[in-house]
C-alpha positions in Angstrom: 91.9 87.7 86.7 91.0 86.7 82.9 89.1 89.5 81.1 86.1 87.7 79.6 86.1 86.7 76.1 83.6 88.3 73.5 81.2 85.6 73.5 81.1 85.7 77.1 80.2 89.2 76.6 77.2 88.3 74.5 76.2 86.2 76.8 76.2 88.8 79.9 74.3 91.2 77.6 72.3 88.7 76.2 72.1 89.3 72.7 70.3 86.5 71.4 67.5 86.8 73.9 66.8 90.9 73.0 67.0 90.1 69.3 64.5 87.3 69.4 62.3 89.9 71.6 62.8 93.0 69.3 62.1 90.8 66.1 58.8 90.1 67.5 57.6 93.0 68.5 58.5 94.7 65.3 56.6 92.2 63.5 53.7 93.5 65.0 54.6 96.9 64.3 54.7 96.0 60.7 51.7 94.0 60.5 49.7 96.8 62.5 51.2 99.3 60.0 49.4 96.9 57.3 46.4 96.8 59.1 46.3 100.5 59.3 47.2 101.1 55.8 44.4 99.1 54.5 42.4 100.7 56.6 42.5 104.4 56.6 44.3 104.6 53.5 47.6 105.6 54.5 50.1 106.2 51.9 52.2 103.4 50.4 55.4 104.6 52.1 54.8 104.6 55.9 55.4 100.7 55.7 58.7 101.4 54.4 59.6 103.8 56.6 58.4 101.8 59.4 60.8 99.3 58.3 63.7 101.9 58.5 63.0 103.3 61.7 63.0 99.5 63.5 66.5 99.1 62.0 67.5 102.1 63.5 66.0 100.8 66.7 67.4 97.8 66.4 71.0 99.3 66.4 70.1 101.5 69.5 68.3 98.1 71.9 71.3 96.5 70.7 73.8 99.1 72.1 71.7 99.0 75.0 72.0 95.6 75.9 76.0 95.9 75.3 76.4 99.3 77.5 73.3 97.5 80.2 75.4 94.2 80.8 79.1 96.5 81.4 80.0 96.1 85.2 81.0 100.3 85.2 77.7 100.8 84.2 76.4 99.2 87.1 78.5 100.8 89.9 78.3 104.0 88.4 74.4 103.0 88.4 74.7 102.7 92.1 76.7 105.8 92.9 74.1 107.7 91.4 76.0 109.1 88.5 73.9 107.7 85.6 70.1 106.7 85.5 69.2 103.0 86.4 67.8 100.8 84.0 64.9 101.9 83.1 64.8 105.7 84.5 64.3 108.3 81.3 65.3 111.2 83.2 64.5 113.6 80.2 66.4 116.6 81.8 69.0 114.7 82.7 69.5 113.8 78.9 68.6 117.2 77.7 71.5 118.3 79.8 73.9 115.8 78.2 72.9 117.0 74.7 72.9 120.3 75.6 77.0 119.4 76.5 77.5 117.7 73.3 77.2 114.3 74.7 75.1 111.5 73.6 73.0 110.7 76.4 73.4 107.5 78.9 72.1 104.3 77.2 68.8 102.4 79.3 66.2 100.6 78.5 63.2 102.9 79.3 65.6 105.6 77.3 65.1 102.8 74.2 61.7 102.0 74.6 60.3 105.8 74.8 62.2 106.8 72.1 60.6 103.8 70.1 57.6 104.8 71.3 57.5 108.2 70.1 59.3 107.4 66.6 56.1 105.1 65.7 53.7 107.4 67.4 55.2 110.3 65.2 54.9 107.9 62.3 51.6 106.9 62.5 50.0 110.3 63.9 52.1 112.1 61.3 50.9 110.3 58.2 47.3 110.4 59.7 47.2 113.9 59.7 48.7 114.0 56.1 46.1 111.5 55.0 43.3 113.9 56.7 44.4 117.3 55.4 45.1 115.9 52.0 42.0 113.9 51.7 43.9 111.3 50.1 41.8 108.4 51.9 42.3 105.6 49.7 45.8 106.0 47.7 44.3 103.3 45.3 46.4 103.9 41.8 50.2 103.7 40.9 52.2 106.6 40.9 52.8 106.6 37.2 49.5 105.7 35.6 50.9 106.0 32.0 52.2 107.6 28.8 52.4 111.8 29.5 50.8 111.8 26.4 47.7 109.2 27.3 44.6 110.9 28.9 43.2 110.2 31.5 41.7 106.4 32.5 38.4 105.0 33.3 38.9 101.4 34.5 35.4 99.6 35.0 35.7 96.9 37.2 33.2 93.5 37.2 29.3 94.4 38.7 28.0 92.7 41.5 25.1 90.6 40.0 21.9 89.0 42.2 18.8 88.4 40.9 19.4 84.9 39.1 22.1 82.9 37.8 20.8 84.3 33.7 22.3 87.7 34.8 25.6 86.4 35.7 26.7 86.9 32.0 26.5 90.7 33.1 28.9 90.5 35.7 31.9 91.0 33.3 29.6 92.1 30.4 29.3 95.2 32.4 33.2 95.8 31.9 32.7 95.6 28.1 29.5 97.4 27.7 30.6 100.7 29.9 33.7 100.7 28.5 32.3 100.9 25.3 30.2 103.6 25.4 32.6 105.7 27.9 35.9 105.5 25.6 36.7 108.8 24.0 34.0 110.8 25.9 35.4 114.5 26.8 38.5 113.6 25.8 38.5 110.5 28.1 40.2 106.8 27.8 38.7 103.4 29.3 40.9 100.6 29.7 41.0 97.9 27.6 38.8 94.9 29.4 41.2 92.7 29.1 43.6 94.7 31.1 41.2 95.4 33.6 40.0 91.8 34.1 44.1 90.7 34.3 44.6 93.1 37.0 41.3 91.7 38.6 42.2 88.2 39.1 45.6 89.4 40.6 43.6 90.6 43.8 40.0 88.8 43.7 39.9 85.0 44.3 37.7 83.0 41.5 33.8 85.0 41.6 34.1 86.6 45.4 31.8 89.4 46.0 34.8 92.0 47.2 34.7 95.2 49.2 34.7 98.8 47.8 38.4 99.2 48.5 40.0 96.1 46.7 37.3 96.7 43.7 39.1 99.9 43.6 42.7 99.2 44.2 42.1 96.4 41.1 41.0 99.7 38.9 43.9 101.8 40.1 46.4 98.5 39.7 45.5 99.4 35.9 46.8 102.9 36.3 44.1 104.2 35.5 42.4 107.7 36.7 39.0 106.9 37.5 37.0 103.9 38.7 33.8 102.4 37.8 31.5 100.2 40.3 28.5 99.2 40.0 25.5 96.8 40.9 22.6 95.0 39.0 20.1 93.7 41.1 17.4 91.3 38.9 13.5 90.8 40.4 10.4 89.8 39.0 9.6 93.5 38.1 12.9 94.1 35.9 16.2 95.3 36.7 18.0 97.8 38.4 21.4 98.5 37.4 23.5 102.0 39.2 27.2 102.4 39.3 29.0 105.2 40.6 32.5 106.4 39.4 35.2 107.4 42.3 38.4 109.5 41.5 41.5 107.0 42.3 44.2 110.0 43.7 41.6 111.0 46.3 39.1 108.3 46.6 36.3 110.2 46.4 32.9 109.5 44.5 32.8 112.0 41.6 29.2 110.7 40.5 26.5 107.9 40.3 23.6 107.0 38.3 20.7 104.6 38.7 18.5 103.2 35.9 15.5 100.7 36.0 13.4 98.6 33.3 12.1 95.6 32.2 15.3 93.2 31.7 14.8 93.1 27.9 15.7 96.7 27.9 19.0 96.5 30.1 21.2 97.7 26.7 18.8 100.9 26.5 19.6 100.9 30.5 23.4 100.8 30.2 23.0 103.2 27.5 21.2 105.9 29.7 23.2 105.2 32.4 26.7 106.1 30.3 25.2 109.0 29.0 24.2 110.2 32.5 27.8 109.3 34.3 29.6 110.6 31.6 28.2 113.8 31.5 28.8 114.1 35.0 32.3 113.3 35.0 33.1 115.7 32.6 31.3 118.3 34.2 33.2 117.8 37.8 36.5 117.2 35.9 35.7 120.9 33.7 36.3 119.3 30.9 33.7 119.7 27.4 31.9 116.9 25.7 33.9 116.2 22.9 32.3 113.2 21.7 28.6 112.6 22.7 28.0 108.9 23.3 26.1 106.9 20.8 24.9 103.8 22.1 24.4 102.7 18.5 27.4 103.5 17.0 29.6 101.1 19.1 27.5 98.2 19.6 24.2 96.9 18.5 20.7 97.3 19.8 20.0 93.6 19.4 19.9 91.5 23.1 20.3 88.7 21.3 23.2 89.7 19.7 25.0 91.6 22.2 24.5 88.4 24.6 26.2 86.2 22.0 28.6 88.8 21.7 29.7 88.1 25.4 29.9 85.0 25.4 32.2 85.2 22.4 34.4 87.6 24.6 34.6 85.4 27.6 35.5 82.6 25.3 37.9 84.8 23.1 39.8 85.6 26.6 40.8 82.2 27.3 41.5 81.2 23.9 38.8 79.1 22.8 38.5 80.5 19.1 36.1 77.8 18.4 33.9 79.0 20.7 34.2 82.2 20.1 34.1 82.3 16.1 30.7 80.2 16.9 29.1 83.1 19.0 30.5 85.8 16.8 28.7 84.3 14.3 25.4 84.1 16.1 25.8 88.1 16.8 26.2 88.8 13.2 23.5 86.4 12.5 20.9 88.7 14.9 22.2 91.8 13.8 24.3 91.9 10.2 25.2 95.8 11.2 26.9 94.7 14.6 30.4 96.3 13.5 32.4 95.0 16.8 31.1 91.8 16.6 32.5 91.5 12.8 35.8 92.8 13.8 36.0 90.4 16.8 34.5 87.6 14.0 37.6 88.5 11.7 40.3 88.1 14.5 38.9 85.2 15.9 38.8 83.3 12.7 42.5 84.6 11.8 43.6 82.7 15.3 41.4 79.3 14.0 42.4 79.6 10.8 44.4 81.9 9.5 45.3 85.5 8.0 43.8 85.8 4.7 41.5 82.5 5.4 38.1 82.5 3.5 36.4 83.3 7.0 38.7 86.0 8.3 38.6 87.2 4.9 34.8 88.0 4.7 34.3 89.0 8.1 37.4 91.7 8.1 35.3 93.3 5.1 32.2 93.5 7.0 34.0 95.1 9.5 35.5 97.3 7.2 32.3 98.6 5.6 30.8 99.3 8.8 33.9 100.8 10.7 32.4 104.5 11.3 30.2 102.3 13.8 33.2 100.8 15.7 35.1 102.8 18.7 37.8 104.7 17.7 40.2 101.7 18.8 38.4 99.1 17.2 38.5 100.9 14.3 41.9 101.7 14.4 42.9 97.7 14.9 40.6 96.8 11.8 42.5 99.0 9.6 46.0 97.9 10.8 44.5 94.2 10.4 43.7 95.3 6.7 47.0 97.5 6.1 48.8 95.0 7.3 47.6 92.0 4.6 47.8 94.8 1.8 51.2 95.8 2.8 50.3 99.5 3.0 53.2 100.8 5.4 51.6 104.2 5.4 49.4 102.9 8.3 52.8 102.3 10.3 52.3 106.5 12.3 48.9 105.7 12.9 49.1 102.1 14.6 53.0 103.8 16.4 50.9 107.2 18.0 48.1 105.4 18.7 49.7 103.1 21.6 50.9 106.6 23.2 47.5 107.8 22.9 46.3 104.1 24.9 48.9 102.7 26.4 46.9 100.2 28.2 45.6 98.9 25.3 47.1 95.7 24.7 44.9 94.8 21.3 47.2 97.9 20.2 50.3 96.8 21.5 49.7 93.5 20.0 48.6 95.1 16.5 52.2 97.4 16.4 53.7 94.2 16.8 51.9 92.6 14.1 52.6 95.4 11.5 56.1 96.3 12.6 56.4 91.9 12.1 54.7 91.3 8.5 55.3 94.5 7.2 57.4 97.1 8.8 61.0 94.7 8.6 60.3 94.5 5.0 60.5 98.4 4.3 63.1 99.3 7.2 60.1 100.7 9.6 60.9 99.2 12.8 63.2 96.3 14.0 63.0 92.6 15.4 63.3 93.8 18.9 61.0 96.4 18.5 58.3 93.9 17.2 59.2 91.6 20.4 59.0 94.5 22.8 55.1 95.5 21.4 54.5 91.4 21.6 55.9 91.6 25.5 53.6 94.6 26.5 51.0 93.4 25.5 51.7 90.1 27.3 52.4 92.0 30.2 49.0 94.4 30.2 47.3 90.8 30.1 48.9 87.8 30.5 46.2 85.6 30.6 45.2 85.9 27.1 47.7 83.0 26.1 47.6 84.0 21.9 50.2 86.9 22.7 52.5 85.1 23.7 52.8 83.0 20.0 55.2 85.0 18.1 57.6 85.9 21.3 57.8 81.7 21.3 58.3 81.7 17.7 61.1 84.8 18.0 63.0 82.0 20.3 63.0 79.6 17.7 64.2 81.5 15.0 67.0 83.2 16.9 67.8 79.4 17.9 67.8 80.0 21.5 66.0 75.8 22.3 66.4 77.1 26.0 64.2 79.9 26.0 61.9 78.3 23.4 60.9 75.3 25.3 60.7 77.2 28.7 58.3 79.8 26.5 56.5 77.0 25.3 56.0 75.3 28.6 54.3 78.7 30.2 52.2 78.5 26.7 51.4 75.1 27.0 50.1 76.1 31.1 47.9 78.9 29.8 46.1 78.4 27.1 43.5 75.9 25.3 45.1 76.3 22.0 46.7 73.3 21.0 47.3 74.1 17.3 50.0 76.2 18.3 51.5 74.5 21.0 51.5 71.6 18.2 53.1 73.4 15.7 55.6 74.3 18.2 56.5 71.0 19.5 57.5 69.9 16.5 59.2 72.6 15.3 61.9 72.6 18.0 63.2 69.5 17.4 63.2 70.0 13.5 64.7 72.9 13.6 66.9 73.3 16.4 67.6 69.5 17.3 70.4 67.6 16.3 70.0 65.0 12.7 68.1 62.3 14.6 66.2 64.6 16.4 64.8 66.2 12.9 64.6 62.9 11.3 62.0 61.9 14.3 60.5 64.7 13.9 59.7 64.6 10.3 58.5 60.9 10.7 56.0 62.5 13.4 54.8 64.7 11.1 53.1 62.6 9.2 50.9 61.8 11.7 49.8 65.3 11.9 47.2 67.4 10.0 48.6 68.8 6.8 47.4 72.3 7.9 50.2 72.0 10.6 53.2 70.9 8.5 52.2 73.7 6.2 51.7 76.3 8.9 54.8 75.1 10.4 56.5 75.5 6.9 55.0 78.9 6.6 55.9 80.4 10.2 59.8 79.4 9.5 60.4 79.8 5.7 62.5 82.7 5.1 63.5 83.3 8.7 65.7 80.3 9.6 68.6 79.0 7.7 67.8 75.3 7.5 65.9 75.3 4.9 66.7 71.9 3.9 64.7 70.2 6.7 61.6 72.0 6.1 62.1 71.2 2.7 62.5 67.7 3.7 59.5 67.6 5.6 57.7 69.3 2.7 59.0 66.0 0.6 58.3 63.6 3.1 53.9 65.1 2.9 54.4 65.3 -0.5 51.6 62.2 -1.4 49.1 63.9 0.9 45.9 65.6 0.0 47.1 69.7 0.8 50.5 69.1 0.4 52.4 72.5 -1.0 54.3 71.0 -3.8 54.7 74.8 -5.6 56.9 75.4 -2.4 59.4 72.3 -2.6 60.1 73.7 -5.7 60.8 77.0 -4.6 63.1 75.8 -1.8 65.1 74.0 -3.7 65.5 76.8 -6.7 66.4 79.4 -3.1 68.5 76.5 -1.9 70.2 77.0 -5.2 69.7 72.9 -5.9 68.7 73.9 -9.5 69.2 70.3 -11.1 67.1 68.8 -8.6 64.2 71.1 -9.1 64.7 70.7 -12.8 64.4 66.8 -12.5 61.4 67.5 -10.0 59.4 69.6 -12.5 57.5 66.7 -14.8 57.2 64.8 -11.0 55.2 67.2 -8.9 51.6 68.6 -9.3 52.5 72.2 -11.1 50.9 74.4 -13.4 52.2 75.7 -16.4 52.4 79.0 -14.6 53.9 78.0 -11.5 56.8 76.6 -13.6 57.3 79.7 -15.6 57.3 81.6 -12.4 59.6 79.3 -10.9 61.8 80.0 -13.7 61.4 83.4 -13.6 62.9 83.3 -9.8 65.3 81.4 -10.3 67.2 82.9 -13.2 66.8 86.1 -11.3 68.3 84.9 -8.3 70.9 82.4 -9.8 71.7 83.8 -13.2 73.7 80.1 -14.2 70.4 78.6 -14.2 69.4 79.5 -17.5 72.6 77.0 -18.8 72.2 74.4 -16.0 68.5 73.3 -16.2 67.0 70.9 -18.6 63.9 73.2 -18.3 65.4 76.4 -20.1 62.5 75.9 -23.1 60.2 77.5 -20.6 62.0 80.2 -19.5 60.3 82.9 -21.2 57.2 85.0 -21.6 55.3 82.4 -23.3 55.6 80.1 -20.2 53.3 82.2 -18.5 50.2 82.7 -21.3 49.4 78.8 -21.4 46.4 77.6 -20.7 45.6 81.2 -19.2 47.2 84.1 -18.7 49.3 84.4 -15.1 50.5 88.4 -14.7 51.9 87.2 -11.7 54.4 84.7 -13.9 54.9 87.6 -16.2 55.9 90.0 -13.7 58.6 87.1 -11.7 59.9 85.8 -15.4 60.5 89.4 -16.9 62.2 90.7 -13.4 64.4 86.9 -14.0 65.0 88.0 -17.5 65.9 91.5 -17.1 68.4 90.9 -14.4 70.0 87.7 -15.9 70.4 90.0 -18.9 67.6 88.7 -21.3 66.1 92.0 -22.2 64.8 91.2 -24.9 62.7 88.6 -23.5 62.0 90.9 -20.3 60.5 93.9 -22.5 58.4 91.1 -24.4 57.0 90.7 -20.5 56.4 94.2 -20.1 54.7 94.7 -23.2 52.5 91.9 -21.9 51.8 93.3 -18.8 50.9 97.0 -19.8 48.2 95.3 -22.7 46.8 93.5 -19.3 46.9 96.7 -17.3 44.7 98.0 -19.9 42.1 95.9 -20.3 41.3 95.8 -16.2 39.7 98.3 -14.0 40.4 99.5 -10.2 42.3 97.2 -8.1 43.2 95.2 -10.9 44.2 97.7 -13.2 46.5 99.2 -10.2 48.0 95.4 -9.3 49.0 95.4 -12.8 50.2 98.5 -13.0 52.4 98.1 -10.4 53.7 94.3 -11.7 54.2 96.5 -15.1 56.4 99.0 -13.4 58.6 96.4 -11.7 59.8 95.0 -14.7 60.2 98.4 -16.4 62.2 99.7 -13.5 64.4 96.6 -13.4 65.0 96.8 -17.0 66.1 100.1 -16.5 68.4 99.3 -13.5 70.2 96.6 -16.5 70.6 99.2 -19.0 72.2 101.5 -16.2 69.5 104.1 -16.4 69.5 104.6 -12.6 67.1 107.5 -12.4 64.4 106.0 -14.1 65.0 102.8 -11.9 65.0 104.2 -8.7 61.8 106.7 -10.0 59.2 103.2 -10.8 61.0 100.9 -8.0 61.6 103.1 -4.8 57.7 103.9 -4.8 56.9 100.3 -4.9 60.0 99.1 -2.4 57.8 100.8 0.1 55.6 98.0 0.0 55.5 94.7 1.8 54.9 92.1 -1.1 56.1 90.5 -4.0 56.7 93.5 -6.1 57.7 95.5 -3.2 60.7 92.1 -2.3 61.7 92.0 -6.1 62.1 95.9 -6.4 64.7 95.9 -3.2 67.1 93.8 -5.2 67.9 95.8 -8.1 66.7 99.3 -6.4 70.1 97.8 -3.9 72.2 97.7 -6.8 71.6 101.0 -8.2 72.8 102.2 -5.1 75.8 100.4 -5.0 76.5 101.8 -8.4 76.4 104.9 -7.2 78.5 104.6 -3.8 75.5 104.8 -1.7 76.4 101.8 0.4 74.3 102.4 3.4 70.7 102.9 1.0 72.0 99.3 -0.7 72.2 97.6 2.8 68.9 99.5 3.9 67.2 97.5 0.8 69.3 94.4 1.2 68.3 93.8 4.8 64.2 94.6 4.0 64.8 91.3 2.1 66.3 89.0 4.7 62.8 87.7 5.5 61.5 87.1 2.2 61.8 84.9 -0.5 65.0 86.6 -1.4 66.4 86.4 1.2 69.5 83.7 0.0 70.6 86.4 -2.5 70.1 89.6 0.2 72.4 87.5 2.8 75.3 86.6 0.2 75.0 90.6 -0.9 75.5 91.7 2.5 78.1 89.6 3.2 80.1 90.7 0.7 79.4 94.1 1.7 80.6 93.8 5.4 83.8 91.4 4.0 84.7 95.1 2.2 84.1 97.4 4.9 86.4 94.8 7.3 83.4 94.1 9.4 84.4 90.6 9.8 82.4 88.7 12.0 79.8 89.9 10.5 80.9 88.9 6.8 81.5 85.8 8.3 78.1 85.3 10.1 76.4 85.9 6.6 78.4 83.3 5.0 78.3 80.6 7.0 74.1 81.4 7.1 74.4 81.5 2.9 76.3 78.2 3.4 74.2 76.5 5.5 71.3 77.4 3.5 73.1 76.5 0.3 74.2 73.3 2.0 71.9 71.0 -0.6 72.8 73.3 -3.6 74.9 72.9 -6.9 78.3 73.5 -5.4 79.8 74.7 -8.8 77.2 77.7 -8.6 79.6 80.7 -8.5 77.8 82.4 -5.1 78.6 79.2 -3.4 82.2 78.8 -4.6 83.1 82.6 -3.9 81.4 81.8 -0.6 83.5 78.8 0.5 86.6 81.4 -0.8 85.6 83.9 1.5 85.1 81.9 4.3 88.5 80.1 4.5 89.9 83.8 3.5 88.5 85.0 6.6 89.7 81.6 9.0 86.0 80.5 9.3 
């Protein structure tokens, strides 16, 4: 007789049929495990070791139905040697143990022992959950930075009384954690974290229960949880929350308040006083910081409701709409410090940085800034360190994200300074601007504006893949359409193929002018084709707004000096803007003073006539000096220290510090490398146009001196300025001499490509082209 075959053996034992049977019923293990741990608060891994112990089962019913389906086990079955089917016999197993043998396989053997694995399970983890008091389980197990204290995360009120309080649902999450930040030594959590986290687990405006308000303020990783209620009626209002501890789940405190509903800001503000002094009292903690109601937000209703409203509008990007009720906030209370911060960055996501709006409401925020919360405050001073260049800020903006790592205003403001300012001076990297960018995306990713400069890293890297796939999730969740604008047609310009950019710069003259500027702006200095925005430039150039002063500066960085020369008479230019053109360019390509037709002007003179431009004066003496004119460069400084003179405070210190550019670059000509690096290395520290210009010859000082690694330091601070043509070639030379080569040749072929439209006879270009076919590229 033919043994059987081993699908005929899965067929006797029937395999399929148990599977199918065991699948099912641990299915509703698991989903009673869910039900469970939503509903006694058991701990977030019984579901995976539920999971664990059914594939353990599954292995054991499975090795039953094999051993159940043998023939021997059958007749041994019915000679009484083993138990039938569905016997346990415990002693009978016991005994086999006892002998070192596994005990005989059945199916009432399988099922107990399933039994009393899950019973274990569940009964176990109930009794953890009940001596522990760890009821809920709500928060992550790492809530943050070691070094962050610990959280308050106040989640949205529940509202009746009338759809005019409805503004307070969320206005709630603002106002408490305003006045509860820094208390005893306690953080809230940024709103907008808070409200991301919140639409993850509550659909649109549902009313939820206790526990998934809850879990939403643990999902933040925060400590402690704030709920609360305000019930409207024709009396007033009554508005009560109560605060529960996240790793237990227990309430820690509540307070109540009631008034008239024109007083609910003196409500909220009782109400915060009263909670937090109970919180710090059960958590032993002392008040370090009493909360002043007035110091963090106004005691104007008016205001403060326009203030919401700008915040709800600010969230989804609708800086429109939220500059507009800003501005009706500052208009009913001119001392309202937040709602002058929020004005200012607002109007820089409209506008601009450094726009006329932005502008005048960052100062109002700045004079009133001992009224803002210690985290406003701190993003209003990075705002204004950042457009004065002062890298001193740079520890300040760094400790502070340790201190509030939920923070994404924070994370987005490191970002912002490492960005504009900290590349410039060597503080902080590309990557490490990108990764502040990404957090604070990731804390809340629906406030669209974050994601901007991560979209605009893409482009300039040149990866077209990951830009258009950023700008698609962009384009999906946000209402800003400048930037998806600008965007669009930067892609194609600058990573497209020649048609491609030729389309695109017809399409841009369909567009505002503010946007082929801004475009213009974003790019310059950080992409190496600098001859399409330059041709775009050209192609606006009859258009009210268009930037000639930059088409000429491209083309003198392009190194297309004969062009810009014939250009000069053409374009709409000041006397001064031509003398500082000058003064770049025969600091950057020292040829230029034989090559151009426009040599009469390069001098001090250029920059006096009709009025005097210190800013001329200081680019045309650093040209002079370094294209070794120092006569004509001390005539500058002479000129600059008579202007320093006759001016007071700022002024007098701008000019100063223009004055000591050119002395310190005239030193670095005559050799006297001390003197050079004691006036430029002070002002290399900073992160504009004196700061860019000292770099260059503070570099080669150091190169003089064999301190290689200082020179590239200063070199690469320049690579995203307006020197950044002459940095590259520097660099490349630099890494050709150490043997780095593909790096040397990387620089070259950039210099090369950016140098495509320039005079070819300019010796950096030829020694370029020498290099590169030296080194097979």
């Amino acid at each position: 007789m033919t043994a059987p075959t081993l699908f005929e053996r899965l067929k006797q034992a029937r395999i399929v049929q148990v599977l199918l049977v065991y699948l099912g019923a641990s299915w509703v293990v698991l989903q009673l495990a869910d039900v469970l741990q939503g509903a006694v608060g058991l701990p977030q891994w019984v579901s995976a070791l539920a999971v664990l112990l059914l594939v353990i089962g599954l292995v054991i019913i499975l090795a039953t139905a094999w051993v159940q389906s043998l023939p021997s086990t059958t007749a041994r079955e019915e000679a009484g040697e083993i138990p039938t089917d569905w016997q346990v016999a415990p002693a009978e197993a016991l005994a086999s143990l006892k002998a070192g043998k596994l005990p005989h396989l059945t199916w009432g053997r399988a099922i107990m022992g399933g039994v009393v694995a899950l019973s274990l399970l569940f009964g176990g983890t109930g009794l953890y959950v009940g001596f522990t008091g760890r009821t809920l389980g709500l928060g992550p197990t790492e809530v943050g930075a070691d070094v962050a204290a610990a959280g308050i995360a106040v989640v949205p009120f529940a509202v009746t009384g009338g759809a005019e309080l409805e503004l307070w649902r969320e206005g709630m999450v603002d106002l408490l954690a305003t006045n509860l930040d820094g208390v005893g030594g306690f953080r809230t959590i940024d709103s907008r974290t808070v409200m991301a986290r919140w639409r993850e687990r509550v659909p649109g405006d549902e009313a939820p229960d206790l526990r998934t308000s809850l879990e939403a303020a643990g999902q933040t990783g925060a400590r402690y949880g704030v709920v609360g209620t305000l019930v409207g009626n024709p009396a007033g209002i009554r508005v009560s929350a109560d605060i529960y501890d996240l790793d237990t789940g227990q309430k820690v405190t509540s307070g109540v308040q009631e008034g008239p509903t024109d007083r609910v800001l003196e409500l909220t503000g009782a109400l915060s006083v009263a909670l937090a002094r109970d919180l710090i009292a059960a958590s032993g903690q002392e008040l370090v910081q009493g909360v002043r109601l007035g110091a963090v937000t106004t005691t104007s209703l008016p205001a403060l409701r326009a203030y919401l409203e700008g915040e709800a509008a600010f969230r989804h990007a609708d800086f429109a709409a939220a500059s507009a009720s800003y501005e009706r906030a500052v208009e009913q209370d001119s001392t309202f410090a937040l709602a002058w911060a929020r004005l200012a960055d607002a109007s820089g996501w409209l506008e601009d940085i450094g726009s006329v709006a932005h502008d005048r409401a960052l100062d109002h925020a700045i004079a009133l800034q001992d009224r803002l919360p210690a985290r406003d405050r701190l993003i209003v001073q990075g705002a204004r360190a950042a457009g004065d260049g002062d890298v001193s800020f740079y520890p300040t903006i760094r400790d502070a994200v340790q201190r509030y790592p939920d923070d994404p205003d924070l994370w987005y403001q490191l970002g912002e300074f490492i960005y504009h300012v900290g590349l410039d001076v060597g503080l902080g990297s590309l990557s490490q601007a990108e990764d502040a960018y990404e957090r604070a995306v990731a804390l809340d990713p629906g406030f669209s504006p974050y994601q901007v400069h991560p979209l605009e890293f893409a482009v300039v890297r040149g990866d077209r893949a990951q830009a258009e796939e950023r700008l698609a999730r962009y384009r999906e969740s946000t209402a800003d359409t400048r930037n998806v604008t600008e965007t669009s047609l930067a892609i194609p310009l600058l990573l497209g193929d020649s048609v491609e950019a030729a389309a695109a710069i017809e399409g841009s003259l369909t567009l505002d002018i503010g946007t082929v500027n801004r475009v213009r702006l974003g790019y310059t200095n950080k992409v190496d084709r600098y001859d399409r925005l330059r041709e775009m430039q050209w192609a606006n150039r009859n258009r009210a707004g268009a930037d000639h002063q930059w088409i000429v500066y491209s083309l003198m960085a392009e190194g297309a000096l004969a062009r810009a020369d014939r250009l000069f008479d053409t374009l709409d230019l000041t006397v001064g803007i031509k003398g500082l053109a000058m003064g770049f360019a025969v600091g950057t390509w020292p040829e230029s003073r034989e090559k151009m037709i426009h040599r009469r002007t390069i001098g001090p003179q250029s920059c006096e006539q009709p009025v005097v431009d210190t800013q001329c004066q200081m680019f045309m003496g650093w040209g002079l000096a370094r294209s070794g004119d120092l006569s004509g460069a001390a005539e500058s400084l002479r000129i600059l220290r008579r202007r320093a003179a006759e001016v007071e405070g700022g002024a007098a210190a701008s000019q100063t510090r223009y004055a000591d550019l050119v002395e310190g670059t005239l030193a670095a000509a005559r050799g006297q490398d001390a003197e050079a690096r004691r006036l430029l290395a002070p002002i290399a520290q900073r992160a504009d146009n004196p700061g860019l210009l000292s770099r260059l010859p503070l570099a080669q000082v150091e190169l003089r001196q064999g301190n290689v690694t200082e020179a590239v330091r200063y070199f690469e601070g320049n690579l995203g300025t307006y020197s950044r043509v002459e940095a590259m070639f520097a660099l490349a030379k630099i890494h050709e001499e150490r043997g780095e080569k593909e790096d040397a040749l990387r620089l070259y072929r950039s210099f090369l490509t950016i140098t495509r439209a320039g005079d070819q006879d300019l010796p950096e270009i030829v020694e370029a082209k020498a290099a590169l076919a030296r080194l097979g590229g």
